[in-house]
FIFIVO-257930 format. One record per atom (N, C-alpha, C): x, y, z. Coordinates in pm, whole numbers, padded with zeros to 5 digits, always signed. Atoms other than C-alpha are relative to their C-alpha. Layout:
<gutors>
XYZ
...
</gutors>
This chain:
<gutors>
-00032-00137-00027
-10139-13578-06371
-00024+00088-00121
+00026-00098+00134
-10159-13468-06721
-00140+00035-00028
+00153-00057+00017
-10545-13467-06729
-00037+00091+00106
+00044-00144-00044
-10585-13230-06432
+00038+00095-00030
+00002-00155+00031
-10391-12995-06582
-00086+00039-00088
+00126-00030+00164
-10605-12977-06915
-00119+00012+00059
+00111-00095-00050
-10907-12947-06712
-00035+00076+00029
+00013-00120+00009
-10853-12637-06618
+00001+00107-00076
-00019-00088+00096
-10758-12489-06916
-00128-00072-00101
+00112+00024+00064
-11050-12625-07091
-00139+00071+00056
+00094-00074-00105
-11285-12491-06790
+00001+00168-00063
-00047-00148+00028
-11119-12129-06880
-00018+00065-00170
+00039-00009+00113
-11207-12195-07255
-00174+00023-00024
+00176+00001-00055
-11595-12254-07140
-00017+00099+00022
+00055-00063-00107
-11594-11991-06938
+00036+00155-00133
-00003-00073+00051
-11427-11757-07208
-00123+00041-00116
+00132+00033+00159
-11720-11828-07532
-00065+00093+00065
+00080-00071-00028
-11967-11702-07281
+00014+00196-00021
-00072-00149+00017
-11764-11344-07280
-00023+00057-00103
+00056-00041+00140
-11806-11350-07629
-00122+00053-00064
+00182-00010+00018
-12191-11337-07663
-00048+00158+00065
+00017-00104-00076
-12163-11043-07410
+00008+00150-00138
-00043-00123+00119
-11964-10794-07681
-00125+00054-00085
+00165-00022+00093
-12255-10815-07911
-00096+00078+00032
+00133-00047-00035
-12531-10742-07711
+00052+00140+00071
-00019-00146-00090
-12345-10426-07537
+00037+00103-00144
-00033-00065+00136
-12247-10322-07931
-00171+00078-00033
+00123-00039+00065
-12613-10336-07987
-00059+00103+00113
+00008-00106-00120
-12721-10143-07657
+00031+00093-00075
-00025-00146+00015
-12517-09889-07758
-00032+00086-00093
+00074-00055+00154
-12612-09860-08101
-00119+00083-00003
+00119-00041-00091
-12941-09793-07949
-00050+00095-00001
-00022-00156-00107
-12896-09549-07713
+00101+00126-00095
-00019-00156+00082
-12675-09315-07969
-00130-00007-00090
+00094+00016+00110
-12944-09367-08238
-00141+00056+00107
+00078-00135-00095
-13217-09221-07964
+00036+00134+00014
-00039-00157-00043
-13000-08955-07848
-00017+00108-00132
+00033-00087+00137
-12938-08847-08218
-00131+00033-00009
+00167-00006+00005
-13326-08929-08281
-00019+00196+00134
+00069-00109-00085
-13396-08670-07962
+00054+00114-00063
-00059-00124+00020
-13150-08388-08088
-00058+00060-00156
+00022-00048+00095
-13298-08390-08425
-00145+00045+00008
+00132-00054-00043
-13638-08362-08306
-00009+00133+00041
-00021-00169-00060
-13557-08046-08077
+00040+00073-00108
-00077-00056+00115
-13351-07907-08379
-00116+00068-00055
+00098-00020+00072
-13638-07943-08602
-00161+00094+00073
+00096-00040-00082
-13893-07791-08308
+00022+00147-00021
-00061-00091-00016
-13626-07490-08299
-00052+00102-00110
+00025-00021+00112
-13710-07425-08647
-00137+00026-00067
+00132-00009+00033
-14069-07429-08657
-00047+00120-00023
+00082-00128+00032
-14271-07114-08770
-00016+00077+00131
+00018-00028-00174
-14357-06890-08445
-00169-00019-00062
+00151+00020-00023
-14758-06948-08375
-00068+00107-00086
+00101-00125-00040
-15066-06734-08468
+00033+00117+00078
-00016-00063-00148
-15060-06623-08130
+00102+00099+00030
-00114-00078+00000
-14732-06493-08135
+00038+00093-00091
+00043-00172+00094
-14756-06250-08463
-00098+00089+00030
+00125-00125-00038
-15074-06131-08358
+00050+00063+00072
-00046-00135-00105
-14925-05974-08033
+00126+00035+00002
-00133-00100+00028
-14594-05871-08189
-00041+00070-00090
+00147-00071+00045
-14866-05685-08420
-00026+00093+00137
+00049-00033-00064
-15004-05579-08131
+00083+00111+00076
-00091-00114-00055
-14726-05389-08007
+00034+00147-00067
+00014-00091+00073
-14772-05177-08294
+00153-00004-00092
-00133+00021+00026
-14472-05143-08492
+00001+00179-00106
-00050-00176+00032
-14279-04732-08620
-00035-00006-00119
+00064+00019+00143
-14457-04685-08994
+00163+00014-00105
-00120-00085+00066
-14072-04532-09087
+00027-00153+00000
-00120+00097-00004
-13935-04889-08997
+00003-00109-00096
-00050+00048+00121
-13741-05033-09291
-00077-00190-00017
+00053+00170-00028
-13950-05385-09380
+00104-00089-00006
-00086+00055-00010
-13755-05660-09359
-00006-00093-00149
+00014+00068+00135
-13660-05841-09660
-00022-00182+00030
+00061+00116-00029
-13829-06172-09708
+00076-00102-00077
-00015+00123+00053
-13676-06483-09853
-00130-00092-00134
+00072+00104+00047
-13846-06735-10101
-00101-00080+00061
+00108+00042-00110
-14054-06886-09814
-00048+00060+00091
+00042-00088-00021
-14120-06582-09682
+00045+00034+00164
-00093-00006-00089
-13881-06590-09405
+00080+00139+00011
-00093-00114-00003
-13677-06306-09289
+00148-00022-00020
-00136+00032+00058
-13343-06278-09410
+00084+00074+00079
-00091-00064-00050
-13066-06144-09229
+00025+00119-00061
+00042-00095-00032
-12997-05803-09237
+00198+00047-00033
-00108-00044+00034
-12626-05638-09354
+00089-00021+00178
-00049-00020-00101
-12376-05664-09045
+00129+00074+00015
-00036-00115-00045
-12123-05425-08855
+00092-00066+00094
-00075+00063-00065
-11833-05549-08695
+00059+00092+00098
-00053-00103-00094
-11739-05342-08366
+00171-00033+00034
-00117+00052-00012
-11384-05300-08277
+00015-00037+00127
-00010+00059-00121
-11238-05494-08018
+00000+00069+00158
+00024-00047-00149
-11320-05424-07657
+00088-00128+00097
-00035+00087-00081
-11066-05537-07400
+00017+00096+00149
+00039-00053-00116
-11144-05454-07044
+00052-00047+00088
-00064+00041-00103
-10992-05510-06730
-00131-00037+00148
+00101+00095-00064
-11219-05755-06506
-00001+00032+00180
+00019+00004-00124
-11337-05665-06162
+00061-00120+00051
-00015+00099-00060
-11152-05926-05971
+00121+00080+00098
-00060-00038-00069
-10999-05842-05636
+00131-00072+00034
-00103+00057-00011
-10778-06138-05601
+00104-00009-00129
-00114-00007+00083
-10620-06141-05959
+00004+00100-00147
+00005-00114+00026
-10547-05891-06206
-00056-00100-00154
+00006+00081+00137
-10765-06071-06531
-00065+00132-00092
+00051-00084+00127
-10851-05901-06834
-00106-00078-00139
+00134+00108+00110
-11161-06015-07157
+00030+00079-00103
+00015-00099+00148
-11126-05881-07501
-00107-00069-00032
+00125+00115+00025
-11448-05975-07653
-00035+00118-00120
-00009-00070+00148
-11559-05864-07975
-00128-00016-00047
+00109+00019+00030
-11895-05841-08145
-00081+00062-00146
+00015-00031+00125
-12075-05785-08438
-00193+00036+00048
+00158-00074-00064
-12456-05591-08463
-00050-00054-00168
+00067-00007+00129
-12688-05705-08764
-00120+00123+00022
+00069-00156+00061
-12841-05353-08916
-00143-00055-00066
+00098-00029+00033
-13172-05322-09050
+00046-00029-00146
-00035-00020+00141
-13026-05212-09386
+00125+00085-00020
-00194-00008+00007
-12658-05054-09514
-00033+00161+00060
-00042-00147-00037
-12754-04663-09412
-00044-00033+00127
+00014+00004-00174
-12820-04794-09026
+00155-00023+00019
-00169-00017-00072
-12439-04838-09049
+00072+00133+00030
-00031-00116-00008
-12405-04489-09075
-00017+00084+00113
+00078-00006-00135
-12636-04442-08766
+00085-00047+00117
-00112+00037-00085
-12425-04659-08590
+00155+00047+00007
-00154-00017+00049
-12092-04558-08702
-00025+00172+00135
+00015-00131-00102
-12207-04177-08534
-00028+00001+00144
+00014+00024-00135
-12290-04331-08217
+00103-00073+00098
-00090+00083-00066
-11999-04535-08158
+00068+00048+00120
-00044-00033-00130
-11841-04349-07903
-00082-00042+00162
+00116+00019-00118
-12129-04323-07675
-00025-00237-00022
+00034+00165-00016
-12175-04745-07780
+00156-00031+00077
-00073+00076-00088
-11814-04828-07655
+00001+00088+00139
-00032+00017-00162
-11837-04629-07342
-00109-00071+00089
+00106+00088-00095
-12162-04796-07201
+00057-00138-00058
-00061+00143-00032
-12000-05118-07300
+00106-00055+00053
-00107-00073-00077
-11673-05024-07189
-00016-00058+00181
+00080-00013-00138
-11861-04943-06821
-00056-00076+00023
+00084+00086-00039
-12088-05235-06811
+00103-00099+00025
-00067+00157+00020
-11803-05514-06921
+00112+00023+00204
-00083+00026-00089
-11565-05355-06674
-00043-00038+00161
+00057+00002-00128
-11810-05406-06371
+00006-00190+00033
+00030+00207+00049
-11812-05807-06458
+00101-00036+00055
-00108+00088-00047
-11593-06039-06285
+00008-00149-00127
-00015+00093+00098
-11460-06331-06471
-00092-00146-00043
+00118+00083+00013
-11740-06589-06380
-00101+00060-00011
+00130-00016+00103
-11985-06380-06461
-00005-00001-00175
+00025+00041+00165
-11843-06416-06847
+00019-00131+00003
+00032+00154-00003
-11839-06786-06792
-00083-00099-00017
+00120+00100+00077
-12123-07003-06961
-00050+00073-00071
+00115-00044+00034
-12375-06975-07172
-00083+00142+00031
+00035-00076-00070
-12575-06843-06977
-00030+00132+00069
-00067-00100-00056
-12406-06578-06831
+00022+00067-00122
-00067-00062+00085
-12290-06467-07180
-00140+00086-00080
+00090-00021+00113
-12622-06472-07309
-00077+00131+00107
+00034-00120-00059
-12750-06239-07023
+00089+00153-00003
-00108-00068+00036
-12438-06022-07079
-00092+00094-00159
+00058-00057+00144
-12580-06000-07460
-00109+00074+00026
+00147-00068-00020
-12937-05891-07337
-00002+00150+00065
-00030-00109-00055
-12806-05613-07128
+00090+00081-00080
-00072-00142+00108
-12535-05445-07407
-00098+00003-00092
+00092-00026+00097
-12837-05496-07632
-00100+00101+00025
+00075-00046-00051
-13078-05331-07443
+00043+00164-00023
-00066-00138+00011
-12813-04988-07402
+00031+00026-00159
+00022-00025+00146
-12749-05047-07774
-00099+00106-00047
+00113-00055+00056
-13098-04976-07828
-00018+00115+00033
+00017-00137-00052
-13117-04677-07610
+00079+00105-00044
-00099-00117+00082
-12826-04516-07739
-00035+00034-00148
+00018-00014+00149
-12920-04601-08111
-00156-00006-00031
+00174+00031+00003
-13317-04550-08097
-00060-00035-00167
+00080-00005+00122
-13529-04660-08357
+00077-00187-00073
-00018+00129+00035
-13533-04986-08602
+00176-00058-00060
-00160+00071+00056
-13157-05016-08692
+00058-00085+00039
-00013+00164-00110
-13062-05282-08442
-00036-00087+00015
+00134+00158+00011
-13192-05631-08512
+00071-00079+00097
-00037+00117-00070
-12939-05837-08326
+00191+00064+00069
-00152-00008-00020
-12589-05836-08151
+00003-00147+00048
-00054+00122-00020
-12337-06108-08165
+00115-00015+00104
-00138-00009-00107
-12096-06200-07912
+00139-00096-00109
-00050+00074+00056
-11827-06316-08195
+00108-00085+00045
-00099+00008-00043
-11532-06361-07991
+00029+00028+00148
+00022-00039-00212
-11453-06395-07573
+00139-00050+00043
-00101+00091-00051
-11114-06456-07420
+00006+00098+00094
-00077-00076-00134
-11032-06404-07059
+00104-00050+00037
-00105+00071-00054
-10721-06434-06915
+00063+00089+00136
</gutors>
């Protein structure tokens, strides 16, 4: 009687080793597969970063560009350098939504040309928060929800930016800050 029991627990020792051998090879798998993924993200990264084409100065050239407008200052590699920035004050708006009463403060910042386009801007501000004002409050709460959505958001107060503030003072707006509740 005493040897069938030990055969089973010897069987269950066999059967465990194999288990062992498994760990390994799913360690290494995985190792793998992050070590690709990284690999892929640094690739794109580095793609992100690339020079823009020929092709693509020539016909931003081509569009002609205002003789008044301030050059941009170049870097050591002859890169463009960012540009003084302008921090708007907070905008909090009350969110089209019929079923609940939500509200977005969202906050943003404009990179200038150079320090007397803040001055430019500073005189227009009124007219800049009421078309942003008017645009945000038309928005429901999933339309500020992704990416996406935020980044089309940006393209459209950029756009009235520009119209309100004509000419090269406006290089960029940031969306610094977004909370809805």
């Amino acid at each position: 009687m005493a040897e069938s029991e030990e055969k089973p627990k010897t069987e269950a020792k066999a059967s465990g080793t194999g288990g062992s051998k498994l760990i390994p090879i799913l360690l290494l798998v995985n190792s793998l597969l992050s070590a690709s993924v990284l690999g892929l993200f640094v690739v794109k990264l580095g793609a992100k970063h690339d020079p823009p084409s020929e092709e693509h100065a020539a016909a931003s050239e081509a569009h002609g560009k205002d003789e008044k407008e301030p050059k941009a200052e170049k870097g050591k590699e002859g890169k463009e350098q960012p540009g003084p920035t302008m921090r708007l004050a907070d905008f909090v708006v009350h969110l089209r939504d019929a079923e609940n009463e939500r509200y977005a403060r969202i906050s943003f910042e404009t990179e200038l040309s150079d320090e007397k386009a803040k001055d430019v801007v500073t005189a227009h501000m009124p007219q800049i928060r009421d078309a942003f004002i008017s645009y945000l409050s038309d928005r429901s709460a999933d339309e500020l929800r992704g990416s996406e959505q935020i980044n089309q958001m940006k393209g459209v107060l950029a756009q009235k930016l520009a119209a309100i503030v004509p000419g090269p003072y406006v290089r960029a707006l940031y969306v610094t800050e977004l909370v809805v509740q």
